[in-house]
N, C-alpha and C positions, 0 to 999 in steps of 0.2 A: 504494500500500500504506500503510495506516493505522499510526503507528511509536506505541507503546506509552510513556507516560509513566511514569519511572520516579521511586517515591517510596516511604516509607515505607508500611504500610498505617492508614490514617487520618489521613496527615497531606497536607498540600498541597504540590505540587510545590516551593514556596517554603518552606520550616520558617517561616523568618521573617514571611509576610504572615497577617495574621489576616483570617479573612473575617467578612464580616458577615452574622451570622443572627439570627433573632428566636420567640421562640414567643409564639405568638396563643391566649388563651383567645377561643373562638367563643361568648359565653353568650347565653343568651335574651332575658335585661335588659337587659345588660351586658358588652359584649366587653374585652378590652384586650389591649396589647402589650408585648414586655420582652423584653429584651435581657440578655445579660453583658459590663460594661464592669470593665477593673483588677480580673476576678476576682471582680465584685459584680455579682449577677442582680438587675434594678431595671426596675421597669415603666414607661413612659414616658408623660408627658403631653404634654397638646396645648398650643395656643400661649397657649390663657389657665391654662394649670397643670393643666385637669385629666385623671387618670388614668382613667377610666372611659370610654365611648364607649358610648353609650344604643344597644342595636341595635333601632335605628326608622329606615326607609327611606321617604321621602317622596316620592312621583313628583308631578311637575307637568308641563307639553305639551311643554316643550323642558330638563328635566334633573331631576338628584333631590337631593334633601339624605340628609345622613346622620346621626345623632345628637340633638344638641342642638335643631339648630332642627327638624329632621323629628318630634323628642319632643311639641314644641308645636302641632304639626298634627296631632295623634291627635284632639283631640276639636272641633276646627273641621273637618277637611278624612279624617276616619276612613273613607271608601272606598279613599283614594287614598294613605294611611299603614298602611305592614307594619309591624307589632311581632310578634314572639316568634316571628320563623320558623326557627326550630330547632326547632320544637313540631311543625313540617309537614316540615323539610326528609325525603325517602326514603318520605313517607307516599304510602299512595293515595288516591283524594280519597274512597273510604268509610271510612278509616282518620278521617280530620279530624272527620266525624260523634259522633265516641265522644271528641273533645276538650271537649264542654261549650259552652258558653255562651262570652261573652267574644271572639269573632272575626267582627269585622264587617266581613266582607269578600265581595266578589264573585266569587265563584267561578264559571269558565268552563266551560258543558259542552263536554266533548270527547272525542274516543274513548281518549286516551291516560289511563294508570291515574298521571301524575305531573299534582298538582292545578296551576291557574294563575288569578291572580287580575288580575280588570281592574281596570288603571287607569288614568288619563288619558294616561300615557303609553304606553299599551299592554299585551297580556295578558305577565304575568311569571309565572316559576315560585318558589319558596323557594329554589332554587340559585340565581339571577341575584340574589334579595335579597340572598342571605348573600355574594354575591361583591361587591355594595356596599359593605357591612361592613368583607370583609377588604382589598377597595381603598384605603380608607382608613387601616386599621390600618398596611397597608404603606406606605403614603406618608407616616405620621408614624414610623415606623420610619427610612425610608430619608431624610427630610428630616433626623431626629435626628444620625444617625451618617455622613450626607455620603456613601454610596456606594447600591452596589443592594445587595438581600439575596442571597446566595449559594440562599438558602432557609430553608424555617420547619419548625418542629415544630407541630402545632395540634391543640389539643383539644378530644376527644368524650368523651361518658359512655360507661363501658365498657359500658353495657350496649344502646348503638348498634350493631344488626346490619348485615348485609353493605351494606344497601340505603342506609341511614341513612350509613355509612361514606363509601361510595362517594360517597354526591349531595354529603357535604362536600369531598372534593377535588375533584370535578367544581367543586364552587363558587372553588378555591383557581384552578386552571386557570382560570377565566374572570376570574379576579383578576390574571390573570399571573403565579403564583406559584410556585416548586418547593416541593412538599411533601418534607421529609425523612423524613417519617413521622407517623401521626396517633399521639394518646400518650392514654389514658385518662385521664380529668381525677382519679379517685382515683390512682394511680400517679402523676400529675405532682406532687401535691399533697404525695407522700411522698417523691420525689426532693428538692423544697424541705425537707419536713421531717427529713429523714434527715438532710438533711448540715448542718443546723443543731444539729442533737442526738447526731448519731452511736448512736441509740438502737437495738440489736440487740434483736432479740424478734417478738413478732408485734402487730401496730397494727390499729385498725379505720380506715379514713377513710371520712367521713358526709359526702358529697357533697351537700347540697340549695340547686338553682341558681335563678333564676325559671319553669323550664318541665322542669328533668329531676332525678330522684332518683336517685345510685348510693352503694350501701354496697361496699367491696371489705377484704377479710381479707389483711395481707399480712405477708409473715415477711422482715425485714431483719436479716442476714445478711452481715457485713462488706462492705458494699457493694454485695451483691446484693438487690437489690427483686424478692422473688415474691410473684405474687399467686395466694395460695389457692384465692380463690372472689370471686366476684363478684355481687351482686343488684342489686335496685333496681326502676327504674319508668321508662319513658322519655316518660313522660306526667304527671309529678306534680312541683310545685315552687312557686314563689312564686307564681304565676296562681293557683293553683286555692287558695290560701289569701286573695288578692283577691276570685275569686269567692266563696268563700263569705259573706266582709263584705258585699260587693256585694248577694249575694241577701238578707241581713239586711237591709239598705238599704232597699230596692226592699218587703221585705214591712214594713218598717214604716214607711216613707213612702207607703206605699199606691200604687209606681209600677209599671207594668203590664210582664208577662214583653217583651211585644212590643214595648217604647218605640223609638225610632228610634236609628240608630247614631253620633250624636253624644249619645245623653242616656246611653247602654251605656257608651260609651269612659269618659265621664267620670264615672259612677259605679266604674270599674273605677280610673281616678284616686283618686280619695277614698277605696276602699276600700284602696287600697295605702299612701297617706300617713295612715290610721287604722291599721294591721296596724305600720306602723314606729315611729309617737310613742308606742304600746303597747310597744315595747320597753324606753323609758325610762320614759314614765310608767303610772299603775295609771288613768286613763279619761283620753277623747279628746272634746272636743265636735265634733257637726257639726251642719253647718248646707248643706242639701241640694237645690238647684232640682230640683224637681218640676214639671214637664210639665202646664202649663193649669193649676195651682190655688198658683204661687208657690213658698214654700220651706217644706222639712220640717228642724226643728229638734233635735235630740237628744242623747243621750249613749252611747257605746260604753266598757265599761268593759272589764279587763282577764278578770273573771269568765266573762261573757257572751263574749268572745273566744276564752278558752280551751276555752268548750264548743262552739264553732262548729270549730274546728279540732283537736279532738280528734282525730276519724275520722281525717283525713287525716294525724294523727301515729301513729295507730297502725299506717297504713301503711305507712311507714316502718321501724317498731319489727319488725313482721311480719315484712320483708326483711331486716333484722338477724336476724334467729334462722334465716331460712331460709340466710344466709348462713355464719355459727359452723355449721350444720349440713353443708354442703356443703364445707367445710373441715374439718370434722372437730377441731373446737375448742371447747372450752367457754370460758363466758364469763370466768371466773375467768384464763384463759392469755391473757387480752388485755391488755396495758399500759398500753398510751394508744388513748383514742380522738381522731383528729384532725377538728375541725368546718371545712368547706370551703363557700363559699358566701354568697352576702349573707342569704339565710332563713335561716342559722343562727344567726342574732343574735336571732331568737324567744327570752323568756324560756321558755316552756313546752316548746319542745323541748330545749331543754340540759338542763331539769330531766328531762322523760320519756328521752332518750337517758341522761343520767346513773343513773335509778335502773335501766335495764335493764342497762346496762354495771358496775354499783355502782361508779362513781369518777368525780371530775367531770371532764365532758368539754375538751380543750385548745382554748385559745380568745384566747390570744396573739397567734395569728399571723391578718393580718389577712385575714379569707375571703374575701375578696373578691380580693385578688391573687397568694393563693399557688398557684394553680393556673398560670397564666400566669408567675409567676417558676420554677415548676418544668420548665415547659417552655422557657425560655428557656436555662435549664443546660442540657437533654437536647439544644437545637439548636447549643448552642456546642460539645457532643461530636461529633456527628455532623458538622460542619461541618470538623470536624479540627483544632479548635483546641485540646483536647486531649486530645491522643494518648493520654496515659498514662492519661487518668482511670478508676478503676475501678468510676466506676457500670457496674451491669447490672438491664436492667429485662426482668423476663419476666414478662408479661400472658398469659390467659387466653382459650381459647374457651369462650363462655356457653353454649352448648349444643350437643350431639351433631353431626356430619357424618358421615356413610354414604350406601350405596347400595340399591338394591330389589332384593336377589336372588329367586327362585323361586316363588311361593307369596305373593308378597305382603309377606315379609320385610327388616328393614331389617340391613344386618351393618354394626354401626359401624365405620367406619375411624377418625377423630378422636375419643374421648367428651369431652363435655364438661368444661371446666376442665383441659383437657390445652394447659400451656405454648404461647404462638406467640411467636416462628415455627417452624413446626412442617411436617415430610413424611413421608409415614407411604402404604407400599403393600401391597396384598393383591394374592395371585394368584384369580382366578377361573375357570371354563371354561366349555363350552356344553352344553347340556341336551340337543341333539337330535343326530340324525348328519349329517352334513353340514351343519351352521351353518356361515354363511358370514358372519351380520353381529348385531349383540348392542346392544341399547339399553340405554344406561346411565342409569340415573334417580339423581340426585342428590338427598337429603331431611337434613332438619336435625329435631333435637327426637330424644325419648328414650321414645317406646314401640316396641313390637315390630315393628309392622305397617305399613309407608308410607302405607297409607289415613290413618292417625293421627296422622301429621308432615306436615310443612310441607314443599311438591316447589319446589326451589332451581333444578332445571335438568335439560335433557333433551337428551341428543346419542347420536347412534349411531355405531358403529366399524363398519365395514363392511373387505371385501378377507380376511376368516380363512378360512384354507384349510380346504377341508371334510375332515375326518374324522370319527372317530366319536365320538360323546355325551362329554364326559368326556375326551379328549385334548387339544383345542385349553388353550394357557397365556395368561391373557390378564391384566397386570399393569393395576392402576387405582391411578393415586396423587393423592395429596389434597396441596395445597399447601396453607398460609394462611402469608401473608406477616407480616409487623410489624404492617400495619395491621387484621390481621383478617379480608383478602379471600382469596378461597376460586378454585384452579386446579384444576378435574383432568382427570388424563392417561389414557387407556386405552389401552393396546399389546399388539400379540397377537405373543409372544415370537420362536414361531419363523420367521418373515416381516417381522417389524419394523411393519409396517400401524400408522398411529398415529389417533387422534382427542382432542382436549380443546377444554374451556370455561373459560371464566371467569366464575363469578357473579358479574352487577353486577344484578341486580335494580334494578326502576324504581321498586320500595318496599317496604315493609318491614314487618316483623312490628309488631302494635299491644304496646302494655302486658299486656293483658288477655291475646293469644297466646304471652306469652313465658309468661305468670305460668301460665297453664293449662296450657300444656304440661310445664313441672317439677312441679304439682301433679300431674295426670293419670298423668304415670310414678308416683308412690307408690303413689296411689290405684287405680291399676288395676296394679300389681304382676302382682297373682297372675293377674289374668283374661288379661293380656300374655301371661304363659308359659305357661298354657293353649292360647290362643290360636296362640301361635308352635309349642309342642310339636305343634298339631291341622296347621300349615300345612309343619311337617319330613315329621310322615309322610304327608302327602299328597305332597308333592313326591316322598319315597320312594317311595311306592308308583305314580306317573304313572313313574317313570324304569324300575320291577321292567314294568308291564306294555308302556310304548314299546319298551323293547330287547327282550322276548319277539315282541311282533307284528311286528318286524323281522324278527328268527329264524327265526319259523314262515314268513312271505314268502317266505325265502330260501333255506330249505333243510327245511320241516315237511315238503310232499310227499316228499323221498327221505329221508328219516330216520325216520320214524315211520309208523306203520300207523294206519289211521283211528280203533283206538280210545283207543290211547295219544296221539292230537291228539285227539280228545273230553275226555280228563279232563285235560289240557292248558288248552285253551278252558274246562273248565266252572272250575278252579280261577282264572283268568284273570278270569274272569266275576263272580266271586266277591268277588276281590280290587277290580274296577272298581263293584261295587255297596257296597262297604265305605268306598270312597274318598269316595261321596258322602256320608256320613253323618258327625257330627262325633264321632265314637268311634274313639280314637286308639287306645285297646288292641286295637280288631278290627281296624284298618287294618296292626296290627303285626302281628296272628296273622296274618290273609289274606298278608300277604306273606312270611311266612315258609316259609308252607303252600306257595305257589305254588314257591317256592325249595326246598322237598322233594318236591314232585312233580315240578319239571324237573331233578330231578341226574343221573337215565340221559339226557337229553334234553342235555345241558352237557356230558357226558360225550362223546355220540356227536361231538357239533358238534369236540371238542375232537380226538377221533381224526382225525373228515374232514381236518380241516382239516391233522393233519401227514401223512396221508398224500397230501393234494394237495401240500402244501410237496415230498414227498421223490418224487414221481413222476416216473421221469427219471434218480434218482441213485443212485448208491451211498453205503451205510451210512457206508462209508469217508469222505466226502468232509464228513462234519461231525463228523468227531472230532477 
């Protein structure tokens, strides 16, 4: 018998032993690790001082590097060097297609929908890259502070769905790691900043990493971190602002879309270290190998920079408004906005993020490590070190959870931006008489119709005792945990019969699916409830005519005479040809009609039926 350790709740069996934890920014460029030592969240570097950790994963025949030296094999040995896979980790490998340019890698066909890229060490996926990454983050963690880690906190963009979530602790797991909890890198970033400022009010933080964008609106509240609403882009970040230099490059050096993958890598080089000396100075010269005709010479100014990268800030700017909208907040009730990230050191977006927000943006704290010191705090809580602390962090689901009822329809169980962790159940029952088993389709997103969302999962409940239409109780509850992952349970009450899933999806919604599907719901509003009103009374009026042709089966011959079942049937008939047509107001009369011609016919059924109940007994014996 397994004996119950008794403790405080949150603290460790020991009050006095402090465990050792660490939170891990997982970034695109750039990972790092940090820790709380004497009360002070400080990020940790490696043995020659630095804090950064380039995430570039080098495979060669018999091991891999990581970082530093692996950085310097991008544009010699770029088959067999990963960079930016956080840009792929939870994708499917047609999702990587819609990534652009910039990824010169080998891609293995395969029938599995999680992508894998060969290389001399063999075909790897973006989860065994990113488990590189945090292999080592953990080993200069744990060489740091002299013991193992109890476990991490580590961060995604919030606006990382189930798929995306999942393939990151999948990654932490093969790192050997206990996740404590994955933490939104805007939410982390406000933990750091909160309790530097102790600033109550509502904050915007402007996440933009080398490969992901997230804006989140959050109301700090003595101590409590809620997040409003969430936006962004899980496809948009410092890449695609190299790519665009890049492609300036390329068209004015005259070098050809299809150059080889060591002349790419290292155009995507120079285009990154032109995009950064633009931050401090107003032009940049280059001087550029060009492929069979020597070098191309030039100058990138900060003018010509700013109109390359415009688009892709208004991008950005977009998400911000969609986000103050989804919160329910004008721009005016925002206090601070906090800038998160090494792209936020752009002179042109501090100014474009400033004149949208009208106040300049905060830009102190250094963006590059305050995400990773934020979660450094959030794992020395969790770790039980301390008990008392009263941060509280409540994150958001980005979009809708439900299921497919009847017709086509979706009944939200979770809507979106509803607080996690979160459990939330609906009763439902069965459409026919004698169901015995009920498939439960699970969909995310925010129109009417399942056709129109995104299908998460499929499992059946089977074992419900048959009765009729409409009786069976059958409870479906939606879990989402801390990290955003998604449980649900179906149970059919009065038998207990159970079934549930867990969506771990093998990949994940693109940029473009998230962004269309929030669009899609405003824009198609009206046609939505159109729609869903045309697929209510069709379901109504399938359930008015299945229980009638029950009826008539069961008892039309001794209850009716042939011509009161004629106008039975013909109003029947009536209502099943109205059914096919998308004209909801005739689907309402036809069934109403049908319901006024059977009320002697409901009636009789209703007499039979007590005088079969009482045959046999005396009056007496039910009073």
């Amino acid at each position: 018998m397994a004996l119950l350790q008794i403790a405080e709740p949150g603290q460790a069996a020991a009050p006095h032993q402090h465990k050792l934890a660490a939170g891990i920014d997982l970034g695109t460029t750039n990972s790092l690790v940090a820790t709380v030592r004497s009360a002070q969240a400080e990020t940790l570097p490696d043995e020659q001082g630095r804090h950064l950790l380039p995430s570039v994963v080098h495979y060669f025949a018999d091991g891999v590097d990581v970082g530093y030296t692996a950085r310097e094999q991008a544009t010699r040995d770029p088959l067999n060097t990963i960079a930016s896979a956080k840009r792929l980790i939870g994708r499917a490998v047609s999702d990587i297609k819609s990534l652009g340019k910039g990824l010169p890698y080998e891609f293995v066909k395969t029938d599995s929908r999680v992508p894998r890229i060969h290389t001399m060490a063999g075909d790897v996926s973006p989860i065994e890259v990113s488990a590189e990454i945090l292999k080592v983050l953990a080993r200069r963690a744990e060489d740091t502070l002299g013991g193992e880690l109890s476990g991490v906190v580590i961060t995604v963009p919030a606006y990382f769905d189930d798929a995306q979530r999942q393939a990151t602790k999948d990654a932490a797991r093969l790192a050997g790691l206990h996740v404590f909890r994955l933490l939104n890198e805007p939410t982390a970033a406000a933990v750091a900043y909160g309790l530097d400022r102790g600033a109550d009010g509502i904050h915007a933080i402007f996440d933009l990493g080398g490969g992901t964008f997230d804006i989140s609106i959050l109301r700090l509240n003595k101590g409590v971190f809620e997040v409003l609403s969430t936006g962004g882009d899980s496809a948009l970040g410092g890449d695609d602002f190299d790519q665009v230099v890049a492609e300036w490059i390329m068209e004015q050096a005259g070098i050809a879309d299809d150059a080889d993958h060591k002349v790419l890598r290292q155009l995507m080089l120079d285009a990154r270290k032109a995009k950064e000396a633009l931050s401090d100075a107003k032009s940049v010269d280059l001087d550029i190998a060009v492929p069979g005709s020597g070098r191309w010479q030039g100058q990138l100014n900060r003018e010509i920079f700013n109109t390359l990268v415009d688009p892709l800030i208004r991008n950005t700017i977009s998400a911000c408004r969609r986000a103050l909208r989804d919160a329910g907040v004008d721009v005016e009730e925002v206090q601070d906005v906090v800038m998160v990230g090494g792209s936020t050191r752009m002179p042109r977006l501090r100014e474009k993020v400033g004149e949208f927000f009208r106040q300049p943006p905060l830009v102190d704290i250094d963006p590059d490590r305050v995400v990773a010191l934020g979660a450094a705090i959030q794992a020395d809580v969790l770790a039980g070190n301390k008990p008392d602390n009263e941060i509280l962090l409540l994150d958001v689901t980005p979009l809708s959870l439900g299921l497919e009822t009847m017709g086509g329809l979706v009944e939200k169980v979770i809507p979106r931006n509803t607080t996690i962790p979160v459990a939330r159940a609906q009763e439902f029952t069965t459409f026919k008489d004698g169901q015995t088993a009920m498939v439960v389709h699970v969909v995310q997103g925010e129109r009417e119709m399942a056709e129109h969302c995104r299908s998460l999962a499929r499992f059946e409940l089977r074992g419900i005792p048959p009765m009729v239409a409409g009786a069976a109780r059958i409870r479906v509850t939606f879990a989402v945990d801390a990290d955003g992952l998604l449980d649900v349970e179906a149970e059919e009450l009065s038998q207990g019969v159970k079934a549930s899933v867990t969506v771990k999806p093998s990949y994940g919604l693109s940029d473009e699916e998230i962004t269309n599907m929030l669009r899609a719901s405003f824009e198609h509003a009206e046609e939505d409830l159109e729609e869903r009103r045309l697929a209510e009374a069709r379901v109504e009026g399938m359930r008015v005519v299945e229980a009638l042709q029950a009826a008539l089966a069961s008892d039309g011959e001794k209850l009716l005479n042939p011509q009161e079942r004629r106008q039975i049937e013909t109003a029947l008939q009536e209502l099943t040809e109205a059914i096919a047509t998308s004209d909801v107001d005739a689907i309402d009369a036809q069934a109403k009609h049908v319901e006024q011609v059977c009320e002697f016919y409901v009636e009789r059924r209703m007499n039979s039926g007590i005088q079969q109940a009482m045959a046999g007994h005396n009056i007496n014996e039910f009073e």
